[in-house]
C-alpha positions in Angstrom: 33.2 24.5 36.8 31.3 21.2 35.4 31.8 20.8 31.5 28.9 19.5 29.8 30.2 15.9 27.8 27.6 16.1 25.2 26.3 12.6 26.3 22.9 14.0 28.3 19.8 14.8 26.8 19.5 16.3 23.0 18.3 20.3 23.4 15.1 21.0 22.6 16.4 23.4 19.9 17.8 20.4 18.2 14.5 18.3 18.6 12.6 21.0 16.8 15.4 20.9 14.2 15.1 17.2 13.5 11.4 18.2 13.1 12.1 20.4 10.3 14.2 18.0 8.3 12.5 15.8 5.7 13.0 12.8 7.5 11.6 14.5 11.0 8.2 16.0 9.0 7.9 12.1 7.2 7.9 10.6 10.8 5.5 13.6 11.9 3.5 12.7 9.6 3.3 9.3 9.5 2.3 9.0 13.0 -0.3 11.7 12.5 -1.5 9.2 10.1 -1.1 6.3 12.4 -3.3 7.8 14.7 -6.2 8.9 12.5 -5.8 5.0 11.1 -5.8 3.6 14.4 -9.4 6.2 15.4 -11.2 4.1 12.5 -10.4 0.9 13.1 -13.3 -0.3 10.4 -10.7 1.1 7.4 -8.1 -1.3 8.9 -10.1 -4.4 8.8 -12.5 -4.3 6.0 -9.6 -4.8 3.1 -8.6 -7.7 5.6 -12.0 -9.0 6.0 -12.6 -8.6 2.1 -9.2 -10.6 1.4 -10.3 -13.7 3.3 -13.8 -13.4 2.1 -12.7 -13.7 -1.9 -10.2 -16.4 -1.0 -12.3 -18.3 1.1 -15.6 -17.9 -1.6 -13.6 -18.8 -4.6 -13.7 -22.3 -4.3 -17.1 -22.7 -3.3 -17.6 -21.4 -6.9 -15.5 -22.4 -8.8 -14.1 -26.0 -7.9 -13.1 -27.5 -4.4 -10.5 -30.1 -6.3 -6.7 -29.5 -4.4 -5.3 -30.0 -7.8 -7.1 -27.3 -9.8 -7.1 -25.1 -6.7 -3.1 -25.2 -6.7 -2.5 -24.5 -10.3 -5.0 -21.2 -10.1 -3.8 -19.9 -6.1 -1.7 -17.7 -6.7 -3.7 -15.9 -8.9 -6.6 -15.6 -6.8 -4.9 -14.3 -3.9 -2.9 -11.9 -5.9 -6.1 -10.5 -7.3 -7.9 -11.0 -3.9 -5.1 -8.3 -2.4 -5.3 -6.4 -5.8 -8.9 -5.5 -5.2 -8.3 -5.2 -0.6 -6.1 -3.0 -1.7 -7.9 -1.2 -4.2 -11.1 -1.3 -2.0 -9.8 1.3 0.5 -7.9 3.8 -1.6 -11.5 6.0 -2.0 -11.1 7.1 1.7 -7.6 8.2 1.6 -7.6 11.6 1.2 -11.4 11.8 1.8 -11.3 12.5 5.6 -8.8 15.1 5.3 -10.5 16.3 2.2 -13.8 17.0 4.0 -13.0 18.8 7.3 -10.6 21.0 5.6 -7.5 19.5 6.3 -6.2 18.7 3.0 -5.8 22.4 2.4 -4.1 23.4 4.9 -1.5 20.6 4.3 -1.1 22.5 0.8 -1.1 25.7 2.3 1.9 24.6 4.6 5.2 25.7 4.1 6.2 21.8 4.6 6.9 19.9 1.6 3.4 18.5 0.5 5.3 15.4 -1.3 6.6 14.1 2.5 3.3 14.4 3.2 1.4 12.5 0.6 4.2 9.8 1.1 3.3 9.2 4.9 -0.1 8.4 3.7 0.8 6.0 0.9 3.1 4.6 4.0 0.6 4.4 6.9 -2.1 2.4 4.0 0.4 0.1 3.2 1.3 -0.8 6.8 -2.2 -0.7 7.3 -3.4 -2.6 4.9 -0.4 -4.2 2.5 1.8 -5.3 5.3 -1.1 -7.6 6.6 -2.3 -9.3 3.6 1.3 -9.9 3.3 1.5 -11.5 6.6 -1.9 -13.1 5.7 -1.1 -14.9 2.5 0.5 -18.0 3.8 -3.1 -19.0 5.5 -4.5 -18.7 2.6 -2.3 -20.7 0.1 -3.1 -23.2 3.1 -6.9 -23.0 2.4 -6.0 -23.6 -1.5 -3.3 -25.5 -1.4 -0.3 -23.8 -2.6 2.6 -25.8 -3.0 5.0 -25.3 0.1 7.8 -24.4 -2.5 5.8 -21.5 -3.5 4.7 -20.0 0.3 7.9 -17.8 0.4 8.1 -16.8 -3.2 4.3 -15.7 -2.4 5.1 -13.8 0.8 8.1 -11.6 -1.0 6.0 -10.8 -4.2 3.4 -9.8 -1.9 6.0 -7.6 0.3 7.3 -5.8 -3.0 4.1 -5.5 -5.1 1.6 -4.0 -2.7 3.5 -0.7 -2.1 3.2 -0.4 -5.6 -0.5 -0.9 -5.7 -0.9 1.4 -2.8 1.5 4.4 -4.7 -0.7 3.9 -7.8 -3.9 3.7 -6.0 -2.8 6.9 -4.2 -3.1 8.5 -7.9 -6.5 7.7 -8.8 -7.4 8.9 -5.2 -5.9 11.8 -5.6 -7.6 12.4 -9.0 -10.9 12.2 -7.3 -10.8 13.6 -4.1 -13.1 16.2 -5.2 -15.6 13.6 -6.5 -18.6 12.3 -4.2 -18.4 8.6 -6.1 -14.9 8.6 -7.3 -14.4 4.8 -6.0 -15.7 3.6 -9.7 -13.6 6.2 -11.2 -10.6 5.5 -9.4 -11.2 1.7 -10.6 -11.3 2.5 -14.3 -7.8 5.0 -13.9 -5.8 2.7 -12.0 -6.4 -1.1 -12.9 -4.8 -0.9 -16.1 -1.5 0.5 -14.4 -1.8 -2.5 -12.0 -1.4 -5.2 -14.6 2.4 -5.2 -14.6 2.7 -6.0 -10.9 0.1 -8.3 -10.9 1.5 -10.4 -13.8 4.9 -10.3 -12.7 3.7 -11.3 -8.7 1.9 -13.9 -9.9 4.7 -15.3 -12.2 7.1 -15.1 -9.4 4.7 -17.6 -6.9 4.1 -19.8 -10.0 8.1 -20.1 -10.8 8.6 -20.6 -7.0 5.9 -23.4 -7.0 7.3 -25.0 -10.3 11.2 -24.6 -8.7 12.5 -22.3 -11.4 14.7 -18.9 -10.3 12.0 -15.9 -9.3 15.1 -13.9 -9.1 14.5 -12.2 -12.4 10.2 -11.5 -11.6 11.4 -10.4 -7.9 14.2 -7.7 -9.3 11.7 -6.7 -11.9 9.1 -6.2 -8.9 11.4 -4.2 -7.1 12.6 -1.9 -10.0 9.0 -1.4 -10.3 8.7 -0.3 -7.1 11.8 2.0 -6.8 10.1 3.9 -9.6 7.3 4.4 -8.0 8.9 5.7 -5.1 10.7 7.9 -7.2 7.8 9.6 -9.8 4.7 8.5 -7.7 4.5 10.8 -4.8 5.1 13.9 -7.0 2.5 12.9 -9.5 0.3 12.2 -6.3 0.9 15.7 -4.7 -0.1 17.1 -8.0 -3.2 15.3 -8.6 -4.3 16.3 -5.2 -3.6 20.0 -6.0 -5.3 19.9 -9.2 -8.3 18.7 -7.9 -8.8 20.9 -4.7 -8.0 23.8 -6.7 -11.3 22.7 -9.0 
């Protein structure tokens, strides 16, 4: 009589386990989101296409000198992926909002919080994670300091979750509203200060060759608390406005 080993293939019984765990329903759900990302492909690139657009404008009307350009950089593309990023928040809930599917995710015995977190995760790998990628280009086009390419890159990498978990707010607040993209505008740029202060800083300290340790940990505290308190206050901003 053979003895199974335990090395062959996991059950099925265990596969719909690993389903029902929190980490199995935030991988469900994040590739549910994936997919839906991936079926409007004009969400992906029309933060992108916005980013390059302000960074590439802003010296045509302002001043094409390398030496005022450098000083000011990493403030303009800090604000340029402030407002990418701010530009798609309106349609995050909206799809699922309109054909229904937003109340059957509240409905569903899952825990609504996983949820709401896989679609702050899909936007910022949608949408974060490239301007990321895409800010060394353009502190090329306005000539940021080499020193401060990398400082530039990491702010980037630990701010925009942020922006995208408070972002996620505001769109949750206005689901329910036709126009909420002015509204969400007016609630969440006053909450988007501190990040884009302390980013900014940190490329500036990086250009200057002074220690961004301190803005980077300040960055990322910022951004462990907002993975902490932010999907809950998400998941009830959401509630409260379907429920109206």
């Amino acid at each position: 009589m053979k003895m199974n080993s335990g090395h062959g293939k996991v059950p099925n019984h265990d596969r719909g386990g690993f389903r029902s765990k929190p980490g199995g329903i935030f991988f469900v759900a994040l590739q549910r989101e994936m997919l839906l990302a991936y079926r409007r492909r004009s969400d992906i690139v029309n933060p992108l296409a916005f980013f390059l657009i302000v960074a590439t404008l802003f010296p045509l009307g302002v001043s094409p000198d390398p030496k005022f350009l450098a000083q000011v950089s990493s403030g303009v593309i800090w604000v340029a992926a402030l407002l990418a990023t701010l530009l798609s928040m309106d349609g995050l809930f909206r799809s699922d909002y309109d054909d229904g599917s937003l109340e059957q995710m509240l409905l569903s015995p899952r825990p609504f919080v996983l949820m709401v977190l896989a679609k702050v995760g899909s936007h910022w790998l949608l949408s974060g994670l490239p301007l990321a990628l895409l800010s060394p280009l353009l502190g090329v086009m306005l000539f940021l300091p080499v020193e401060g390419t990398w400082a530039l890159v990491v702010s980037l990498l630990l701010g925009t979750p942020t922006l995208s978990l408070i972002g996620a707010i505001g769109a949750g607040l206005t689901v329910g509203l036709r126009k909420g993209g002015v509204l969400i505008s007016l609630l969440v740029l006053p909450l988007y200060i501190p990040v884009l202060i302390f980013g900014a800083a940190t490329v500036q300290a990086g250009v200057l060759g002074m220690p961004v340790g301190g803005y980077l940990a300040l960055l990322g505290a910022i951004l462990v608390l907002g993975l902490t308190l932010s999907p809950f206050a998400i998941a009830a901003a959401v509630k409260i406005s379907v429920s109206n």
